[in-house]
N, C-alpha and C positions, 0 to 999 in steps of 0.2 A: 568491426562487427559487434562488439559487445556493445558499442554508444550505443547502436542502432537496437540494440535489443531492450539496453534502458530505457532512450526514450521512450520505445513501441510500450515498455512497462510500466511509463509513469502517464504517458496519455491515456492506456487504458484503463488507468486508476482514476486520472483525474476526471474520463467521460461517464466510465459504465462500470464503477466501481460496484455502488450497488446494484444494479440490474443483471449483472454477470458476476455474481457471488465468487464462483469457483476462479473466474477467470481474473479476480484484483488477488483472492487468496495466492492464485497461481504465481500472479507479479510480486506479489507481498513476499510469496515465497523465493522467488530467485534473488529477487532485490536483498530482502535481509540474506541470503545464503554468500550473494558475490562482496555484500560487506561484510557479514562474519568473517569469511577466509584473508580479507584482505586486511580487516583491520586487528584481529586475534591470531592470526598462522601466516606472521610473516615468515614472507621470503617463499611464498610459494608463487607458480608460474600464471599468469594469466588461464592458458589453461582448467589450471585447477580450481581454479576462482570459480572460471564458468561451469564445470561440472559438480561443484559445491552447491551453484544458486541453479542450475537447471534440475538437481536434486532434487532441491529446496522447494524447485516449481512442482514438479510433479509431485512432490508429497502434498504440497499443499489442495494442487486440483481434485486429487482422489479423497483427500479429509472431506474436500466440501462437497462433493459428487456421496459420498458412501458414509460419511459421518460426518454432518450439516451442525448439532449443537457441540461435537468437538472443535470441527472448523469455526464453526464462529468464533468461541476461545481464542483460538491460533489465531484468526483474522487479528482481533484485536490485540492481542499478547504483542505479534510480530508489529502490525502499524505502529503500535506504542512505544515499543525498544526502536523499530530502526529512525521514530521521530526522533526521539530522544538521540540517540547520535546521531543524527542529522544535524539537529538545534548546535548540538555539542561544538560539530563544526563551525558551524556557523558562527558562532563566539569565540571562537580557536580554543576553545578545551580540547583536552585529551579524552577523547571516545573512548568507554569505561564500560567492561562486561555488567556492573553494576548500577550504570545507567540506565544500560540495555532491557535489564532487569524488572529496576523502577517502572521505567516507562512501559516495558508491557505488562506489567501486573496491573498498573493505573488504565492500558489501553481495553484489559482483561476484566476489571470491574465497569466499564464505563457499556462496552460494548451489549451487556445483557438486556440491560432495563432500555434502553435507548437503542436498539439496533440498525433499523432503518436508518436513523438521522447519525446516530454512532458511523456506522460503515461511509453513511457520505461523506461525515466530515474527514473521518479517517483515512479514507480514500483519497478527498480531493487533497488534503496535508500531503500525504505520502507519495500522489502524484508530482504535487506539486513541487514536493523537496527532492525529485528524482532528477525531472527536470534541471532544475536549478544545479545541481550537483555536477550532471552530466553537462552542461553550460562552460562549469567552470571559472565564470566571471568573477568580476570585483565584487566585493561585499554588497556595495551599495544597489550595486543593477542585479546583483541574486535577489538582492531585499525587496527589490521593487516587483524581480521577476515570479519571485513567489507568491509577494501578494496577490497580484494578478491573476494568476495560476491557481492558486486556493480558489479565490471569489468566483472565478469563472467555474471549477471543478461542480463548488458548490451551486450555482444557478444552474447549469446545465443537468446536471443532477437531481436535483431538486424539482427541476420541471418534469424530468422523466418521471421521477416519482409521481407527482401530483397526477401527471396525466394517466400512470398506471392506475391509480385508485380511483381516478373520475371516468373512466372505461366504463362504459356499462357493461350489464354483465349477459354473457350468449347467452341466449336461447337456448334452452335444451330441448336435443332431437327427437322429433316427433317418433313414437312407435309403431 
């Protein structure tokens, strides 16, 4: 159950990361919550993992629903730590609270000025290293699996974007 909840967490990062704000916060949030518990409080159950990152989901959904320029923050704080151990994996480091850290303070500055194109890229990464993760594959086919994943995140995303902003805009209701 919980594969199936990652991946539903990292496609909906990689598709409608930015278009559903609340709803990649919401992934961003479970996602970093079931690896906090698993990779800082071992030895805890499955379980607990999942009600760490379903936590994690639900604080995140309401930040972006009820408080939009704190969530933003958090969007980016969390994309940037759980890359950052992600990466960590990926090279066989030791995933480091001070990783964590780095990474979301750098996901944390990047997100403000750039937000739009911040949240895609940050999205499609995050999607795309969930993926990969849940995979569990060889180095080599994660490598290749992620690129893929990133660049698709990003064009699909991208075009939603563009097509948002090329929308004309209604007509306002006659009185």
């Amino acid at each position: 159950m919980i594969t199936i909840l990652q991946v539903t967490a990292g496609l909906a990062l990689l598709i409608l990361g930015r278009r559903l704000f609340w709803l990649a916060l919401a992934a961003l949030g479970f996602v970093a919550g079931m690896t906090y518990a698993s990779d800082f409080l071992p030895g805890q159950s499955e379980g607990t993992a999942l009600l760490i990152g379903l936590a994690a989901g639900v604080l995140g959904a309401l930040l972006a629903i009820f408080l939009q320029k704190i969530a933003i923050g958090a969007a980016g704080f969390l994309a940037g730590g759980y890359l950052v151990l992600g990466l960590m994996r990926l090279i066989d480091a030791e995933p480091s609270a001070l990783g964590f850290v780095v990474g979301g303070v750098v996901g944390l500055i990047l997100i403000y000025p750039l937000f739009d194109w911040g949240l895609i890229i940050l999205s499609s990464l995050a999607g795309a290293l969930i993926l990969v993760q849940t995979l569990g594959a060889a180095r080599a086919v994660s490598t290749i699996v992620f690129g893929v994943a990133f660049i698709f995140g990003l064009i699909i995303q991208s075009s939603l974007h563009r097509r948002r902003r090329k929308s004309p805009a209604q007509p306002s209701p006659q009185v």
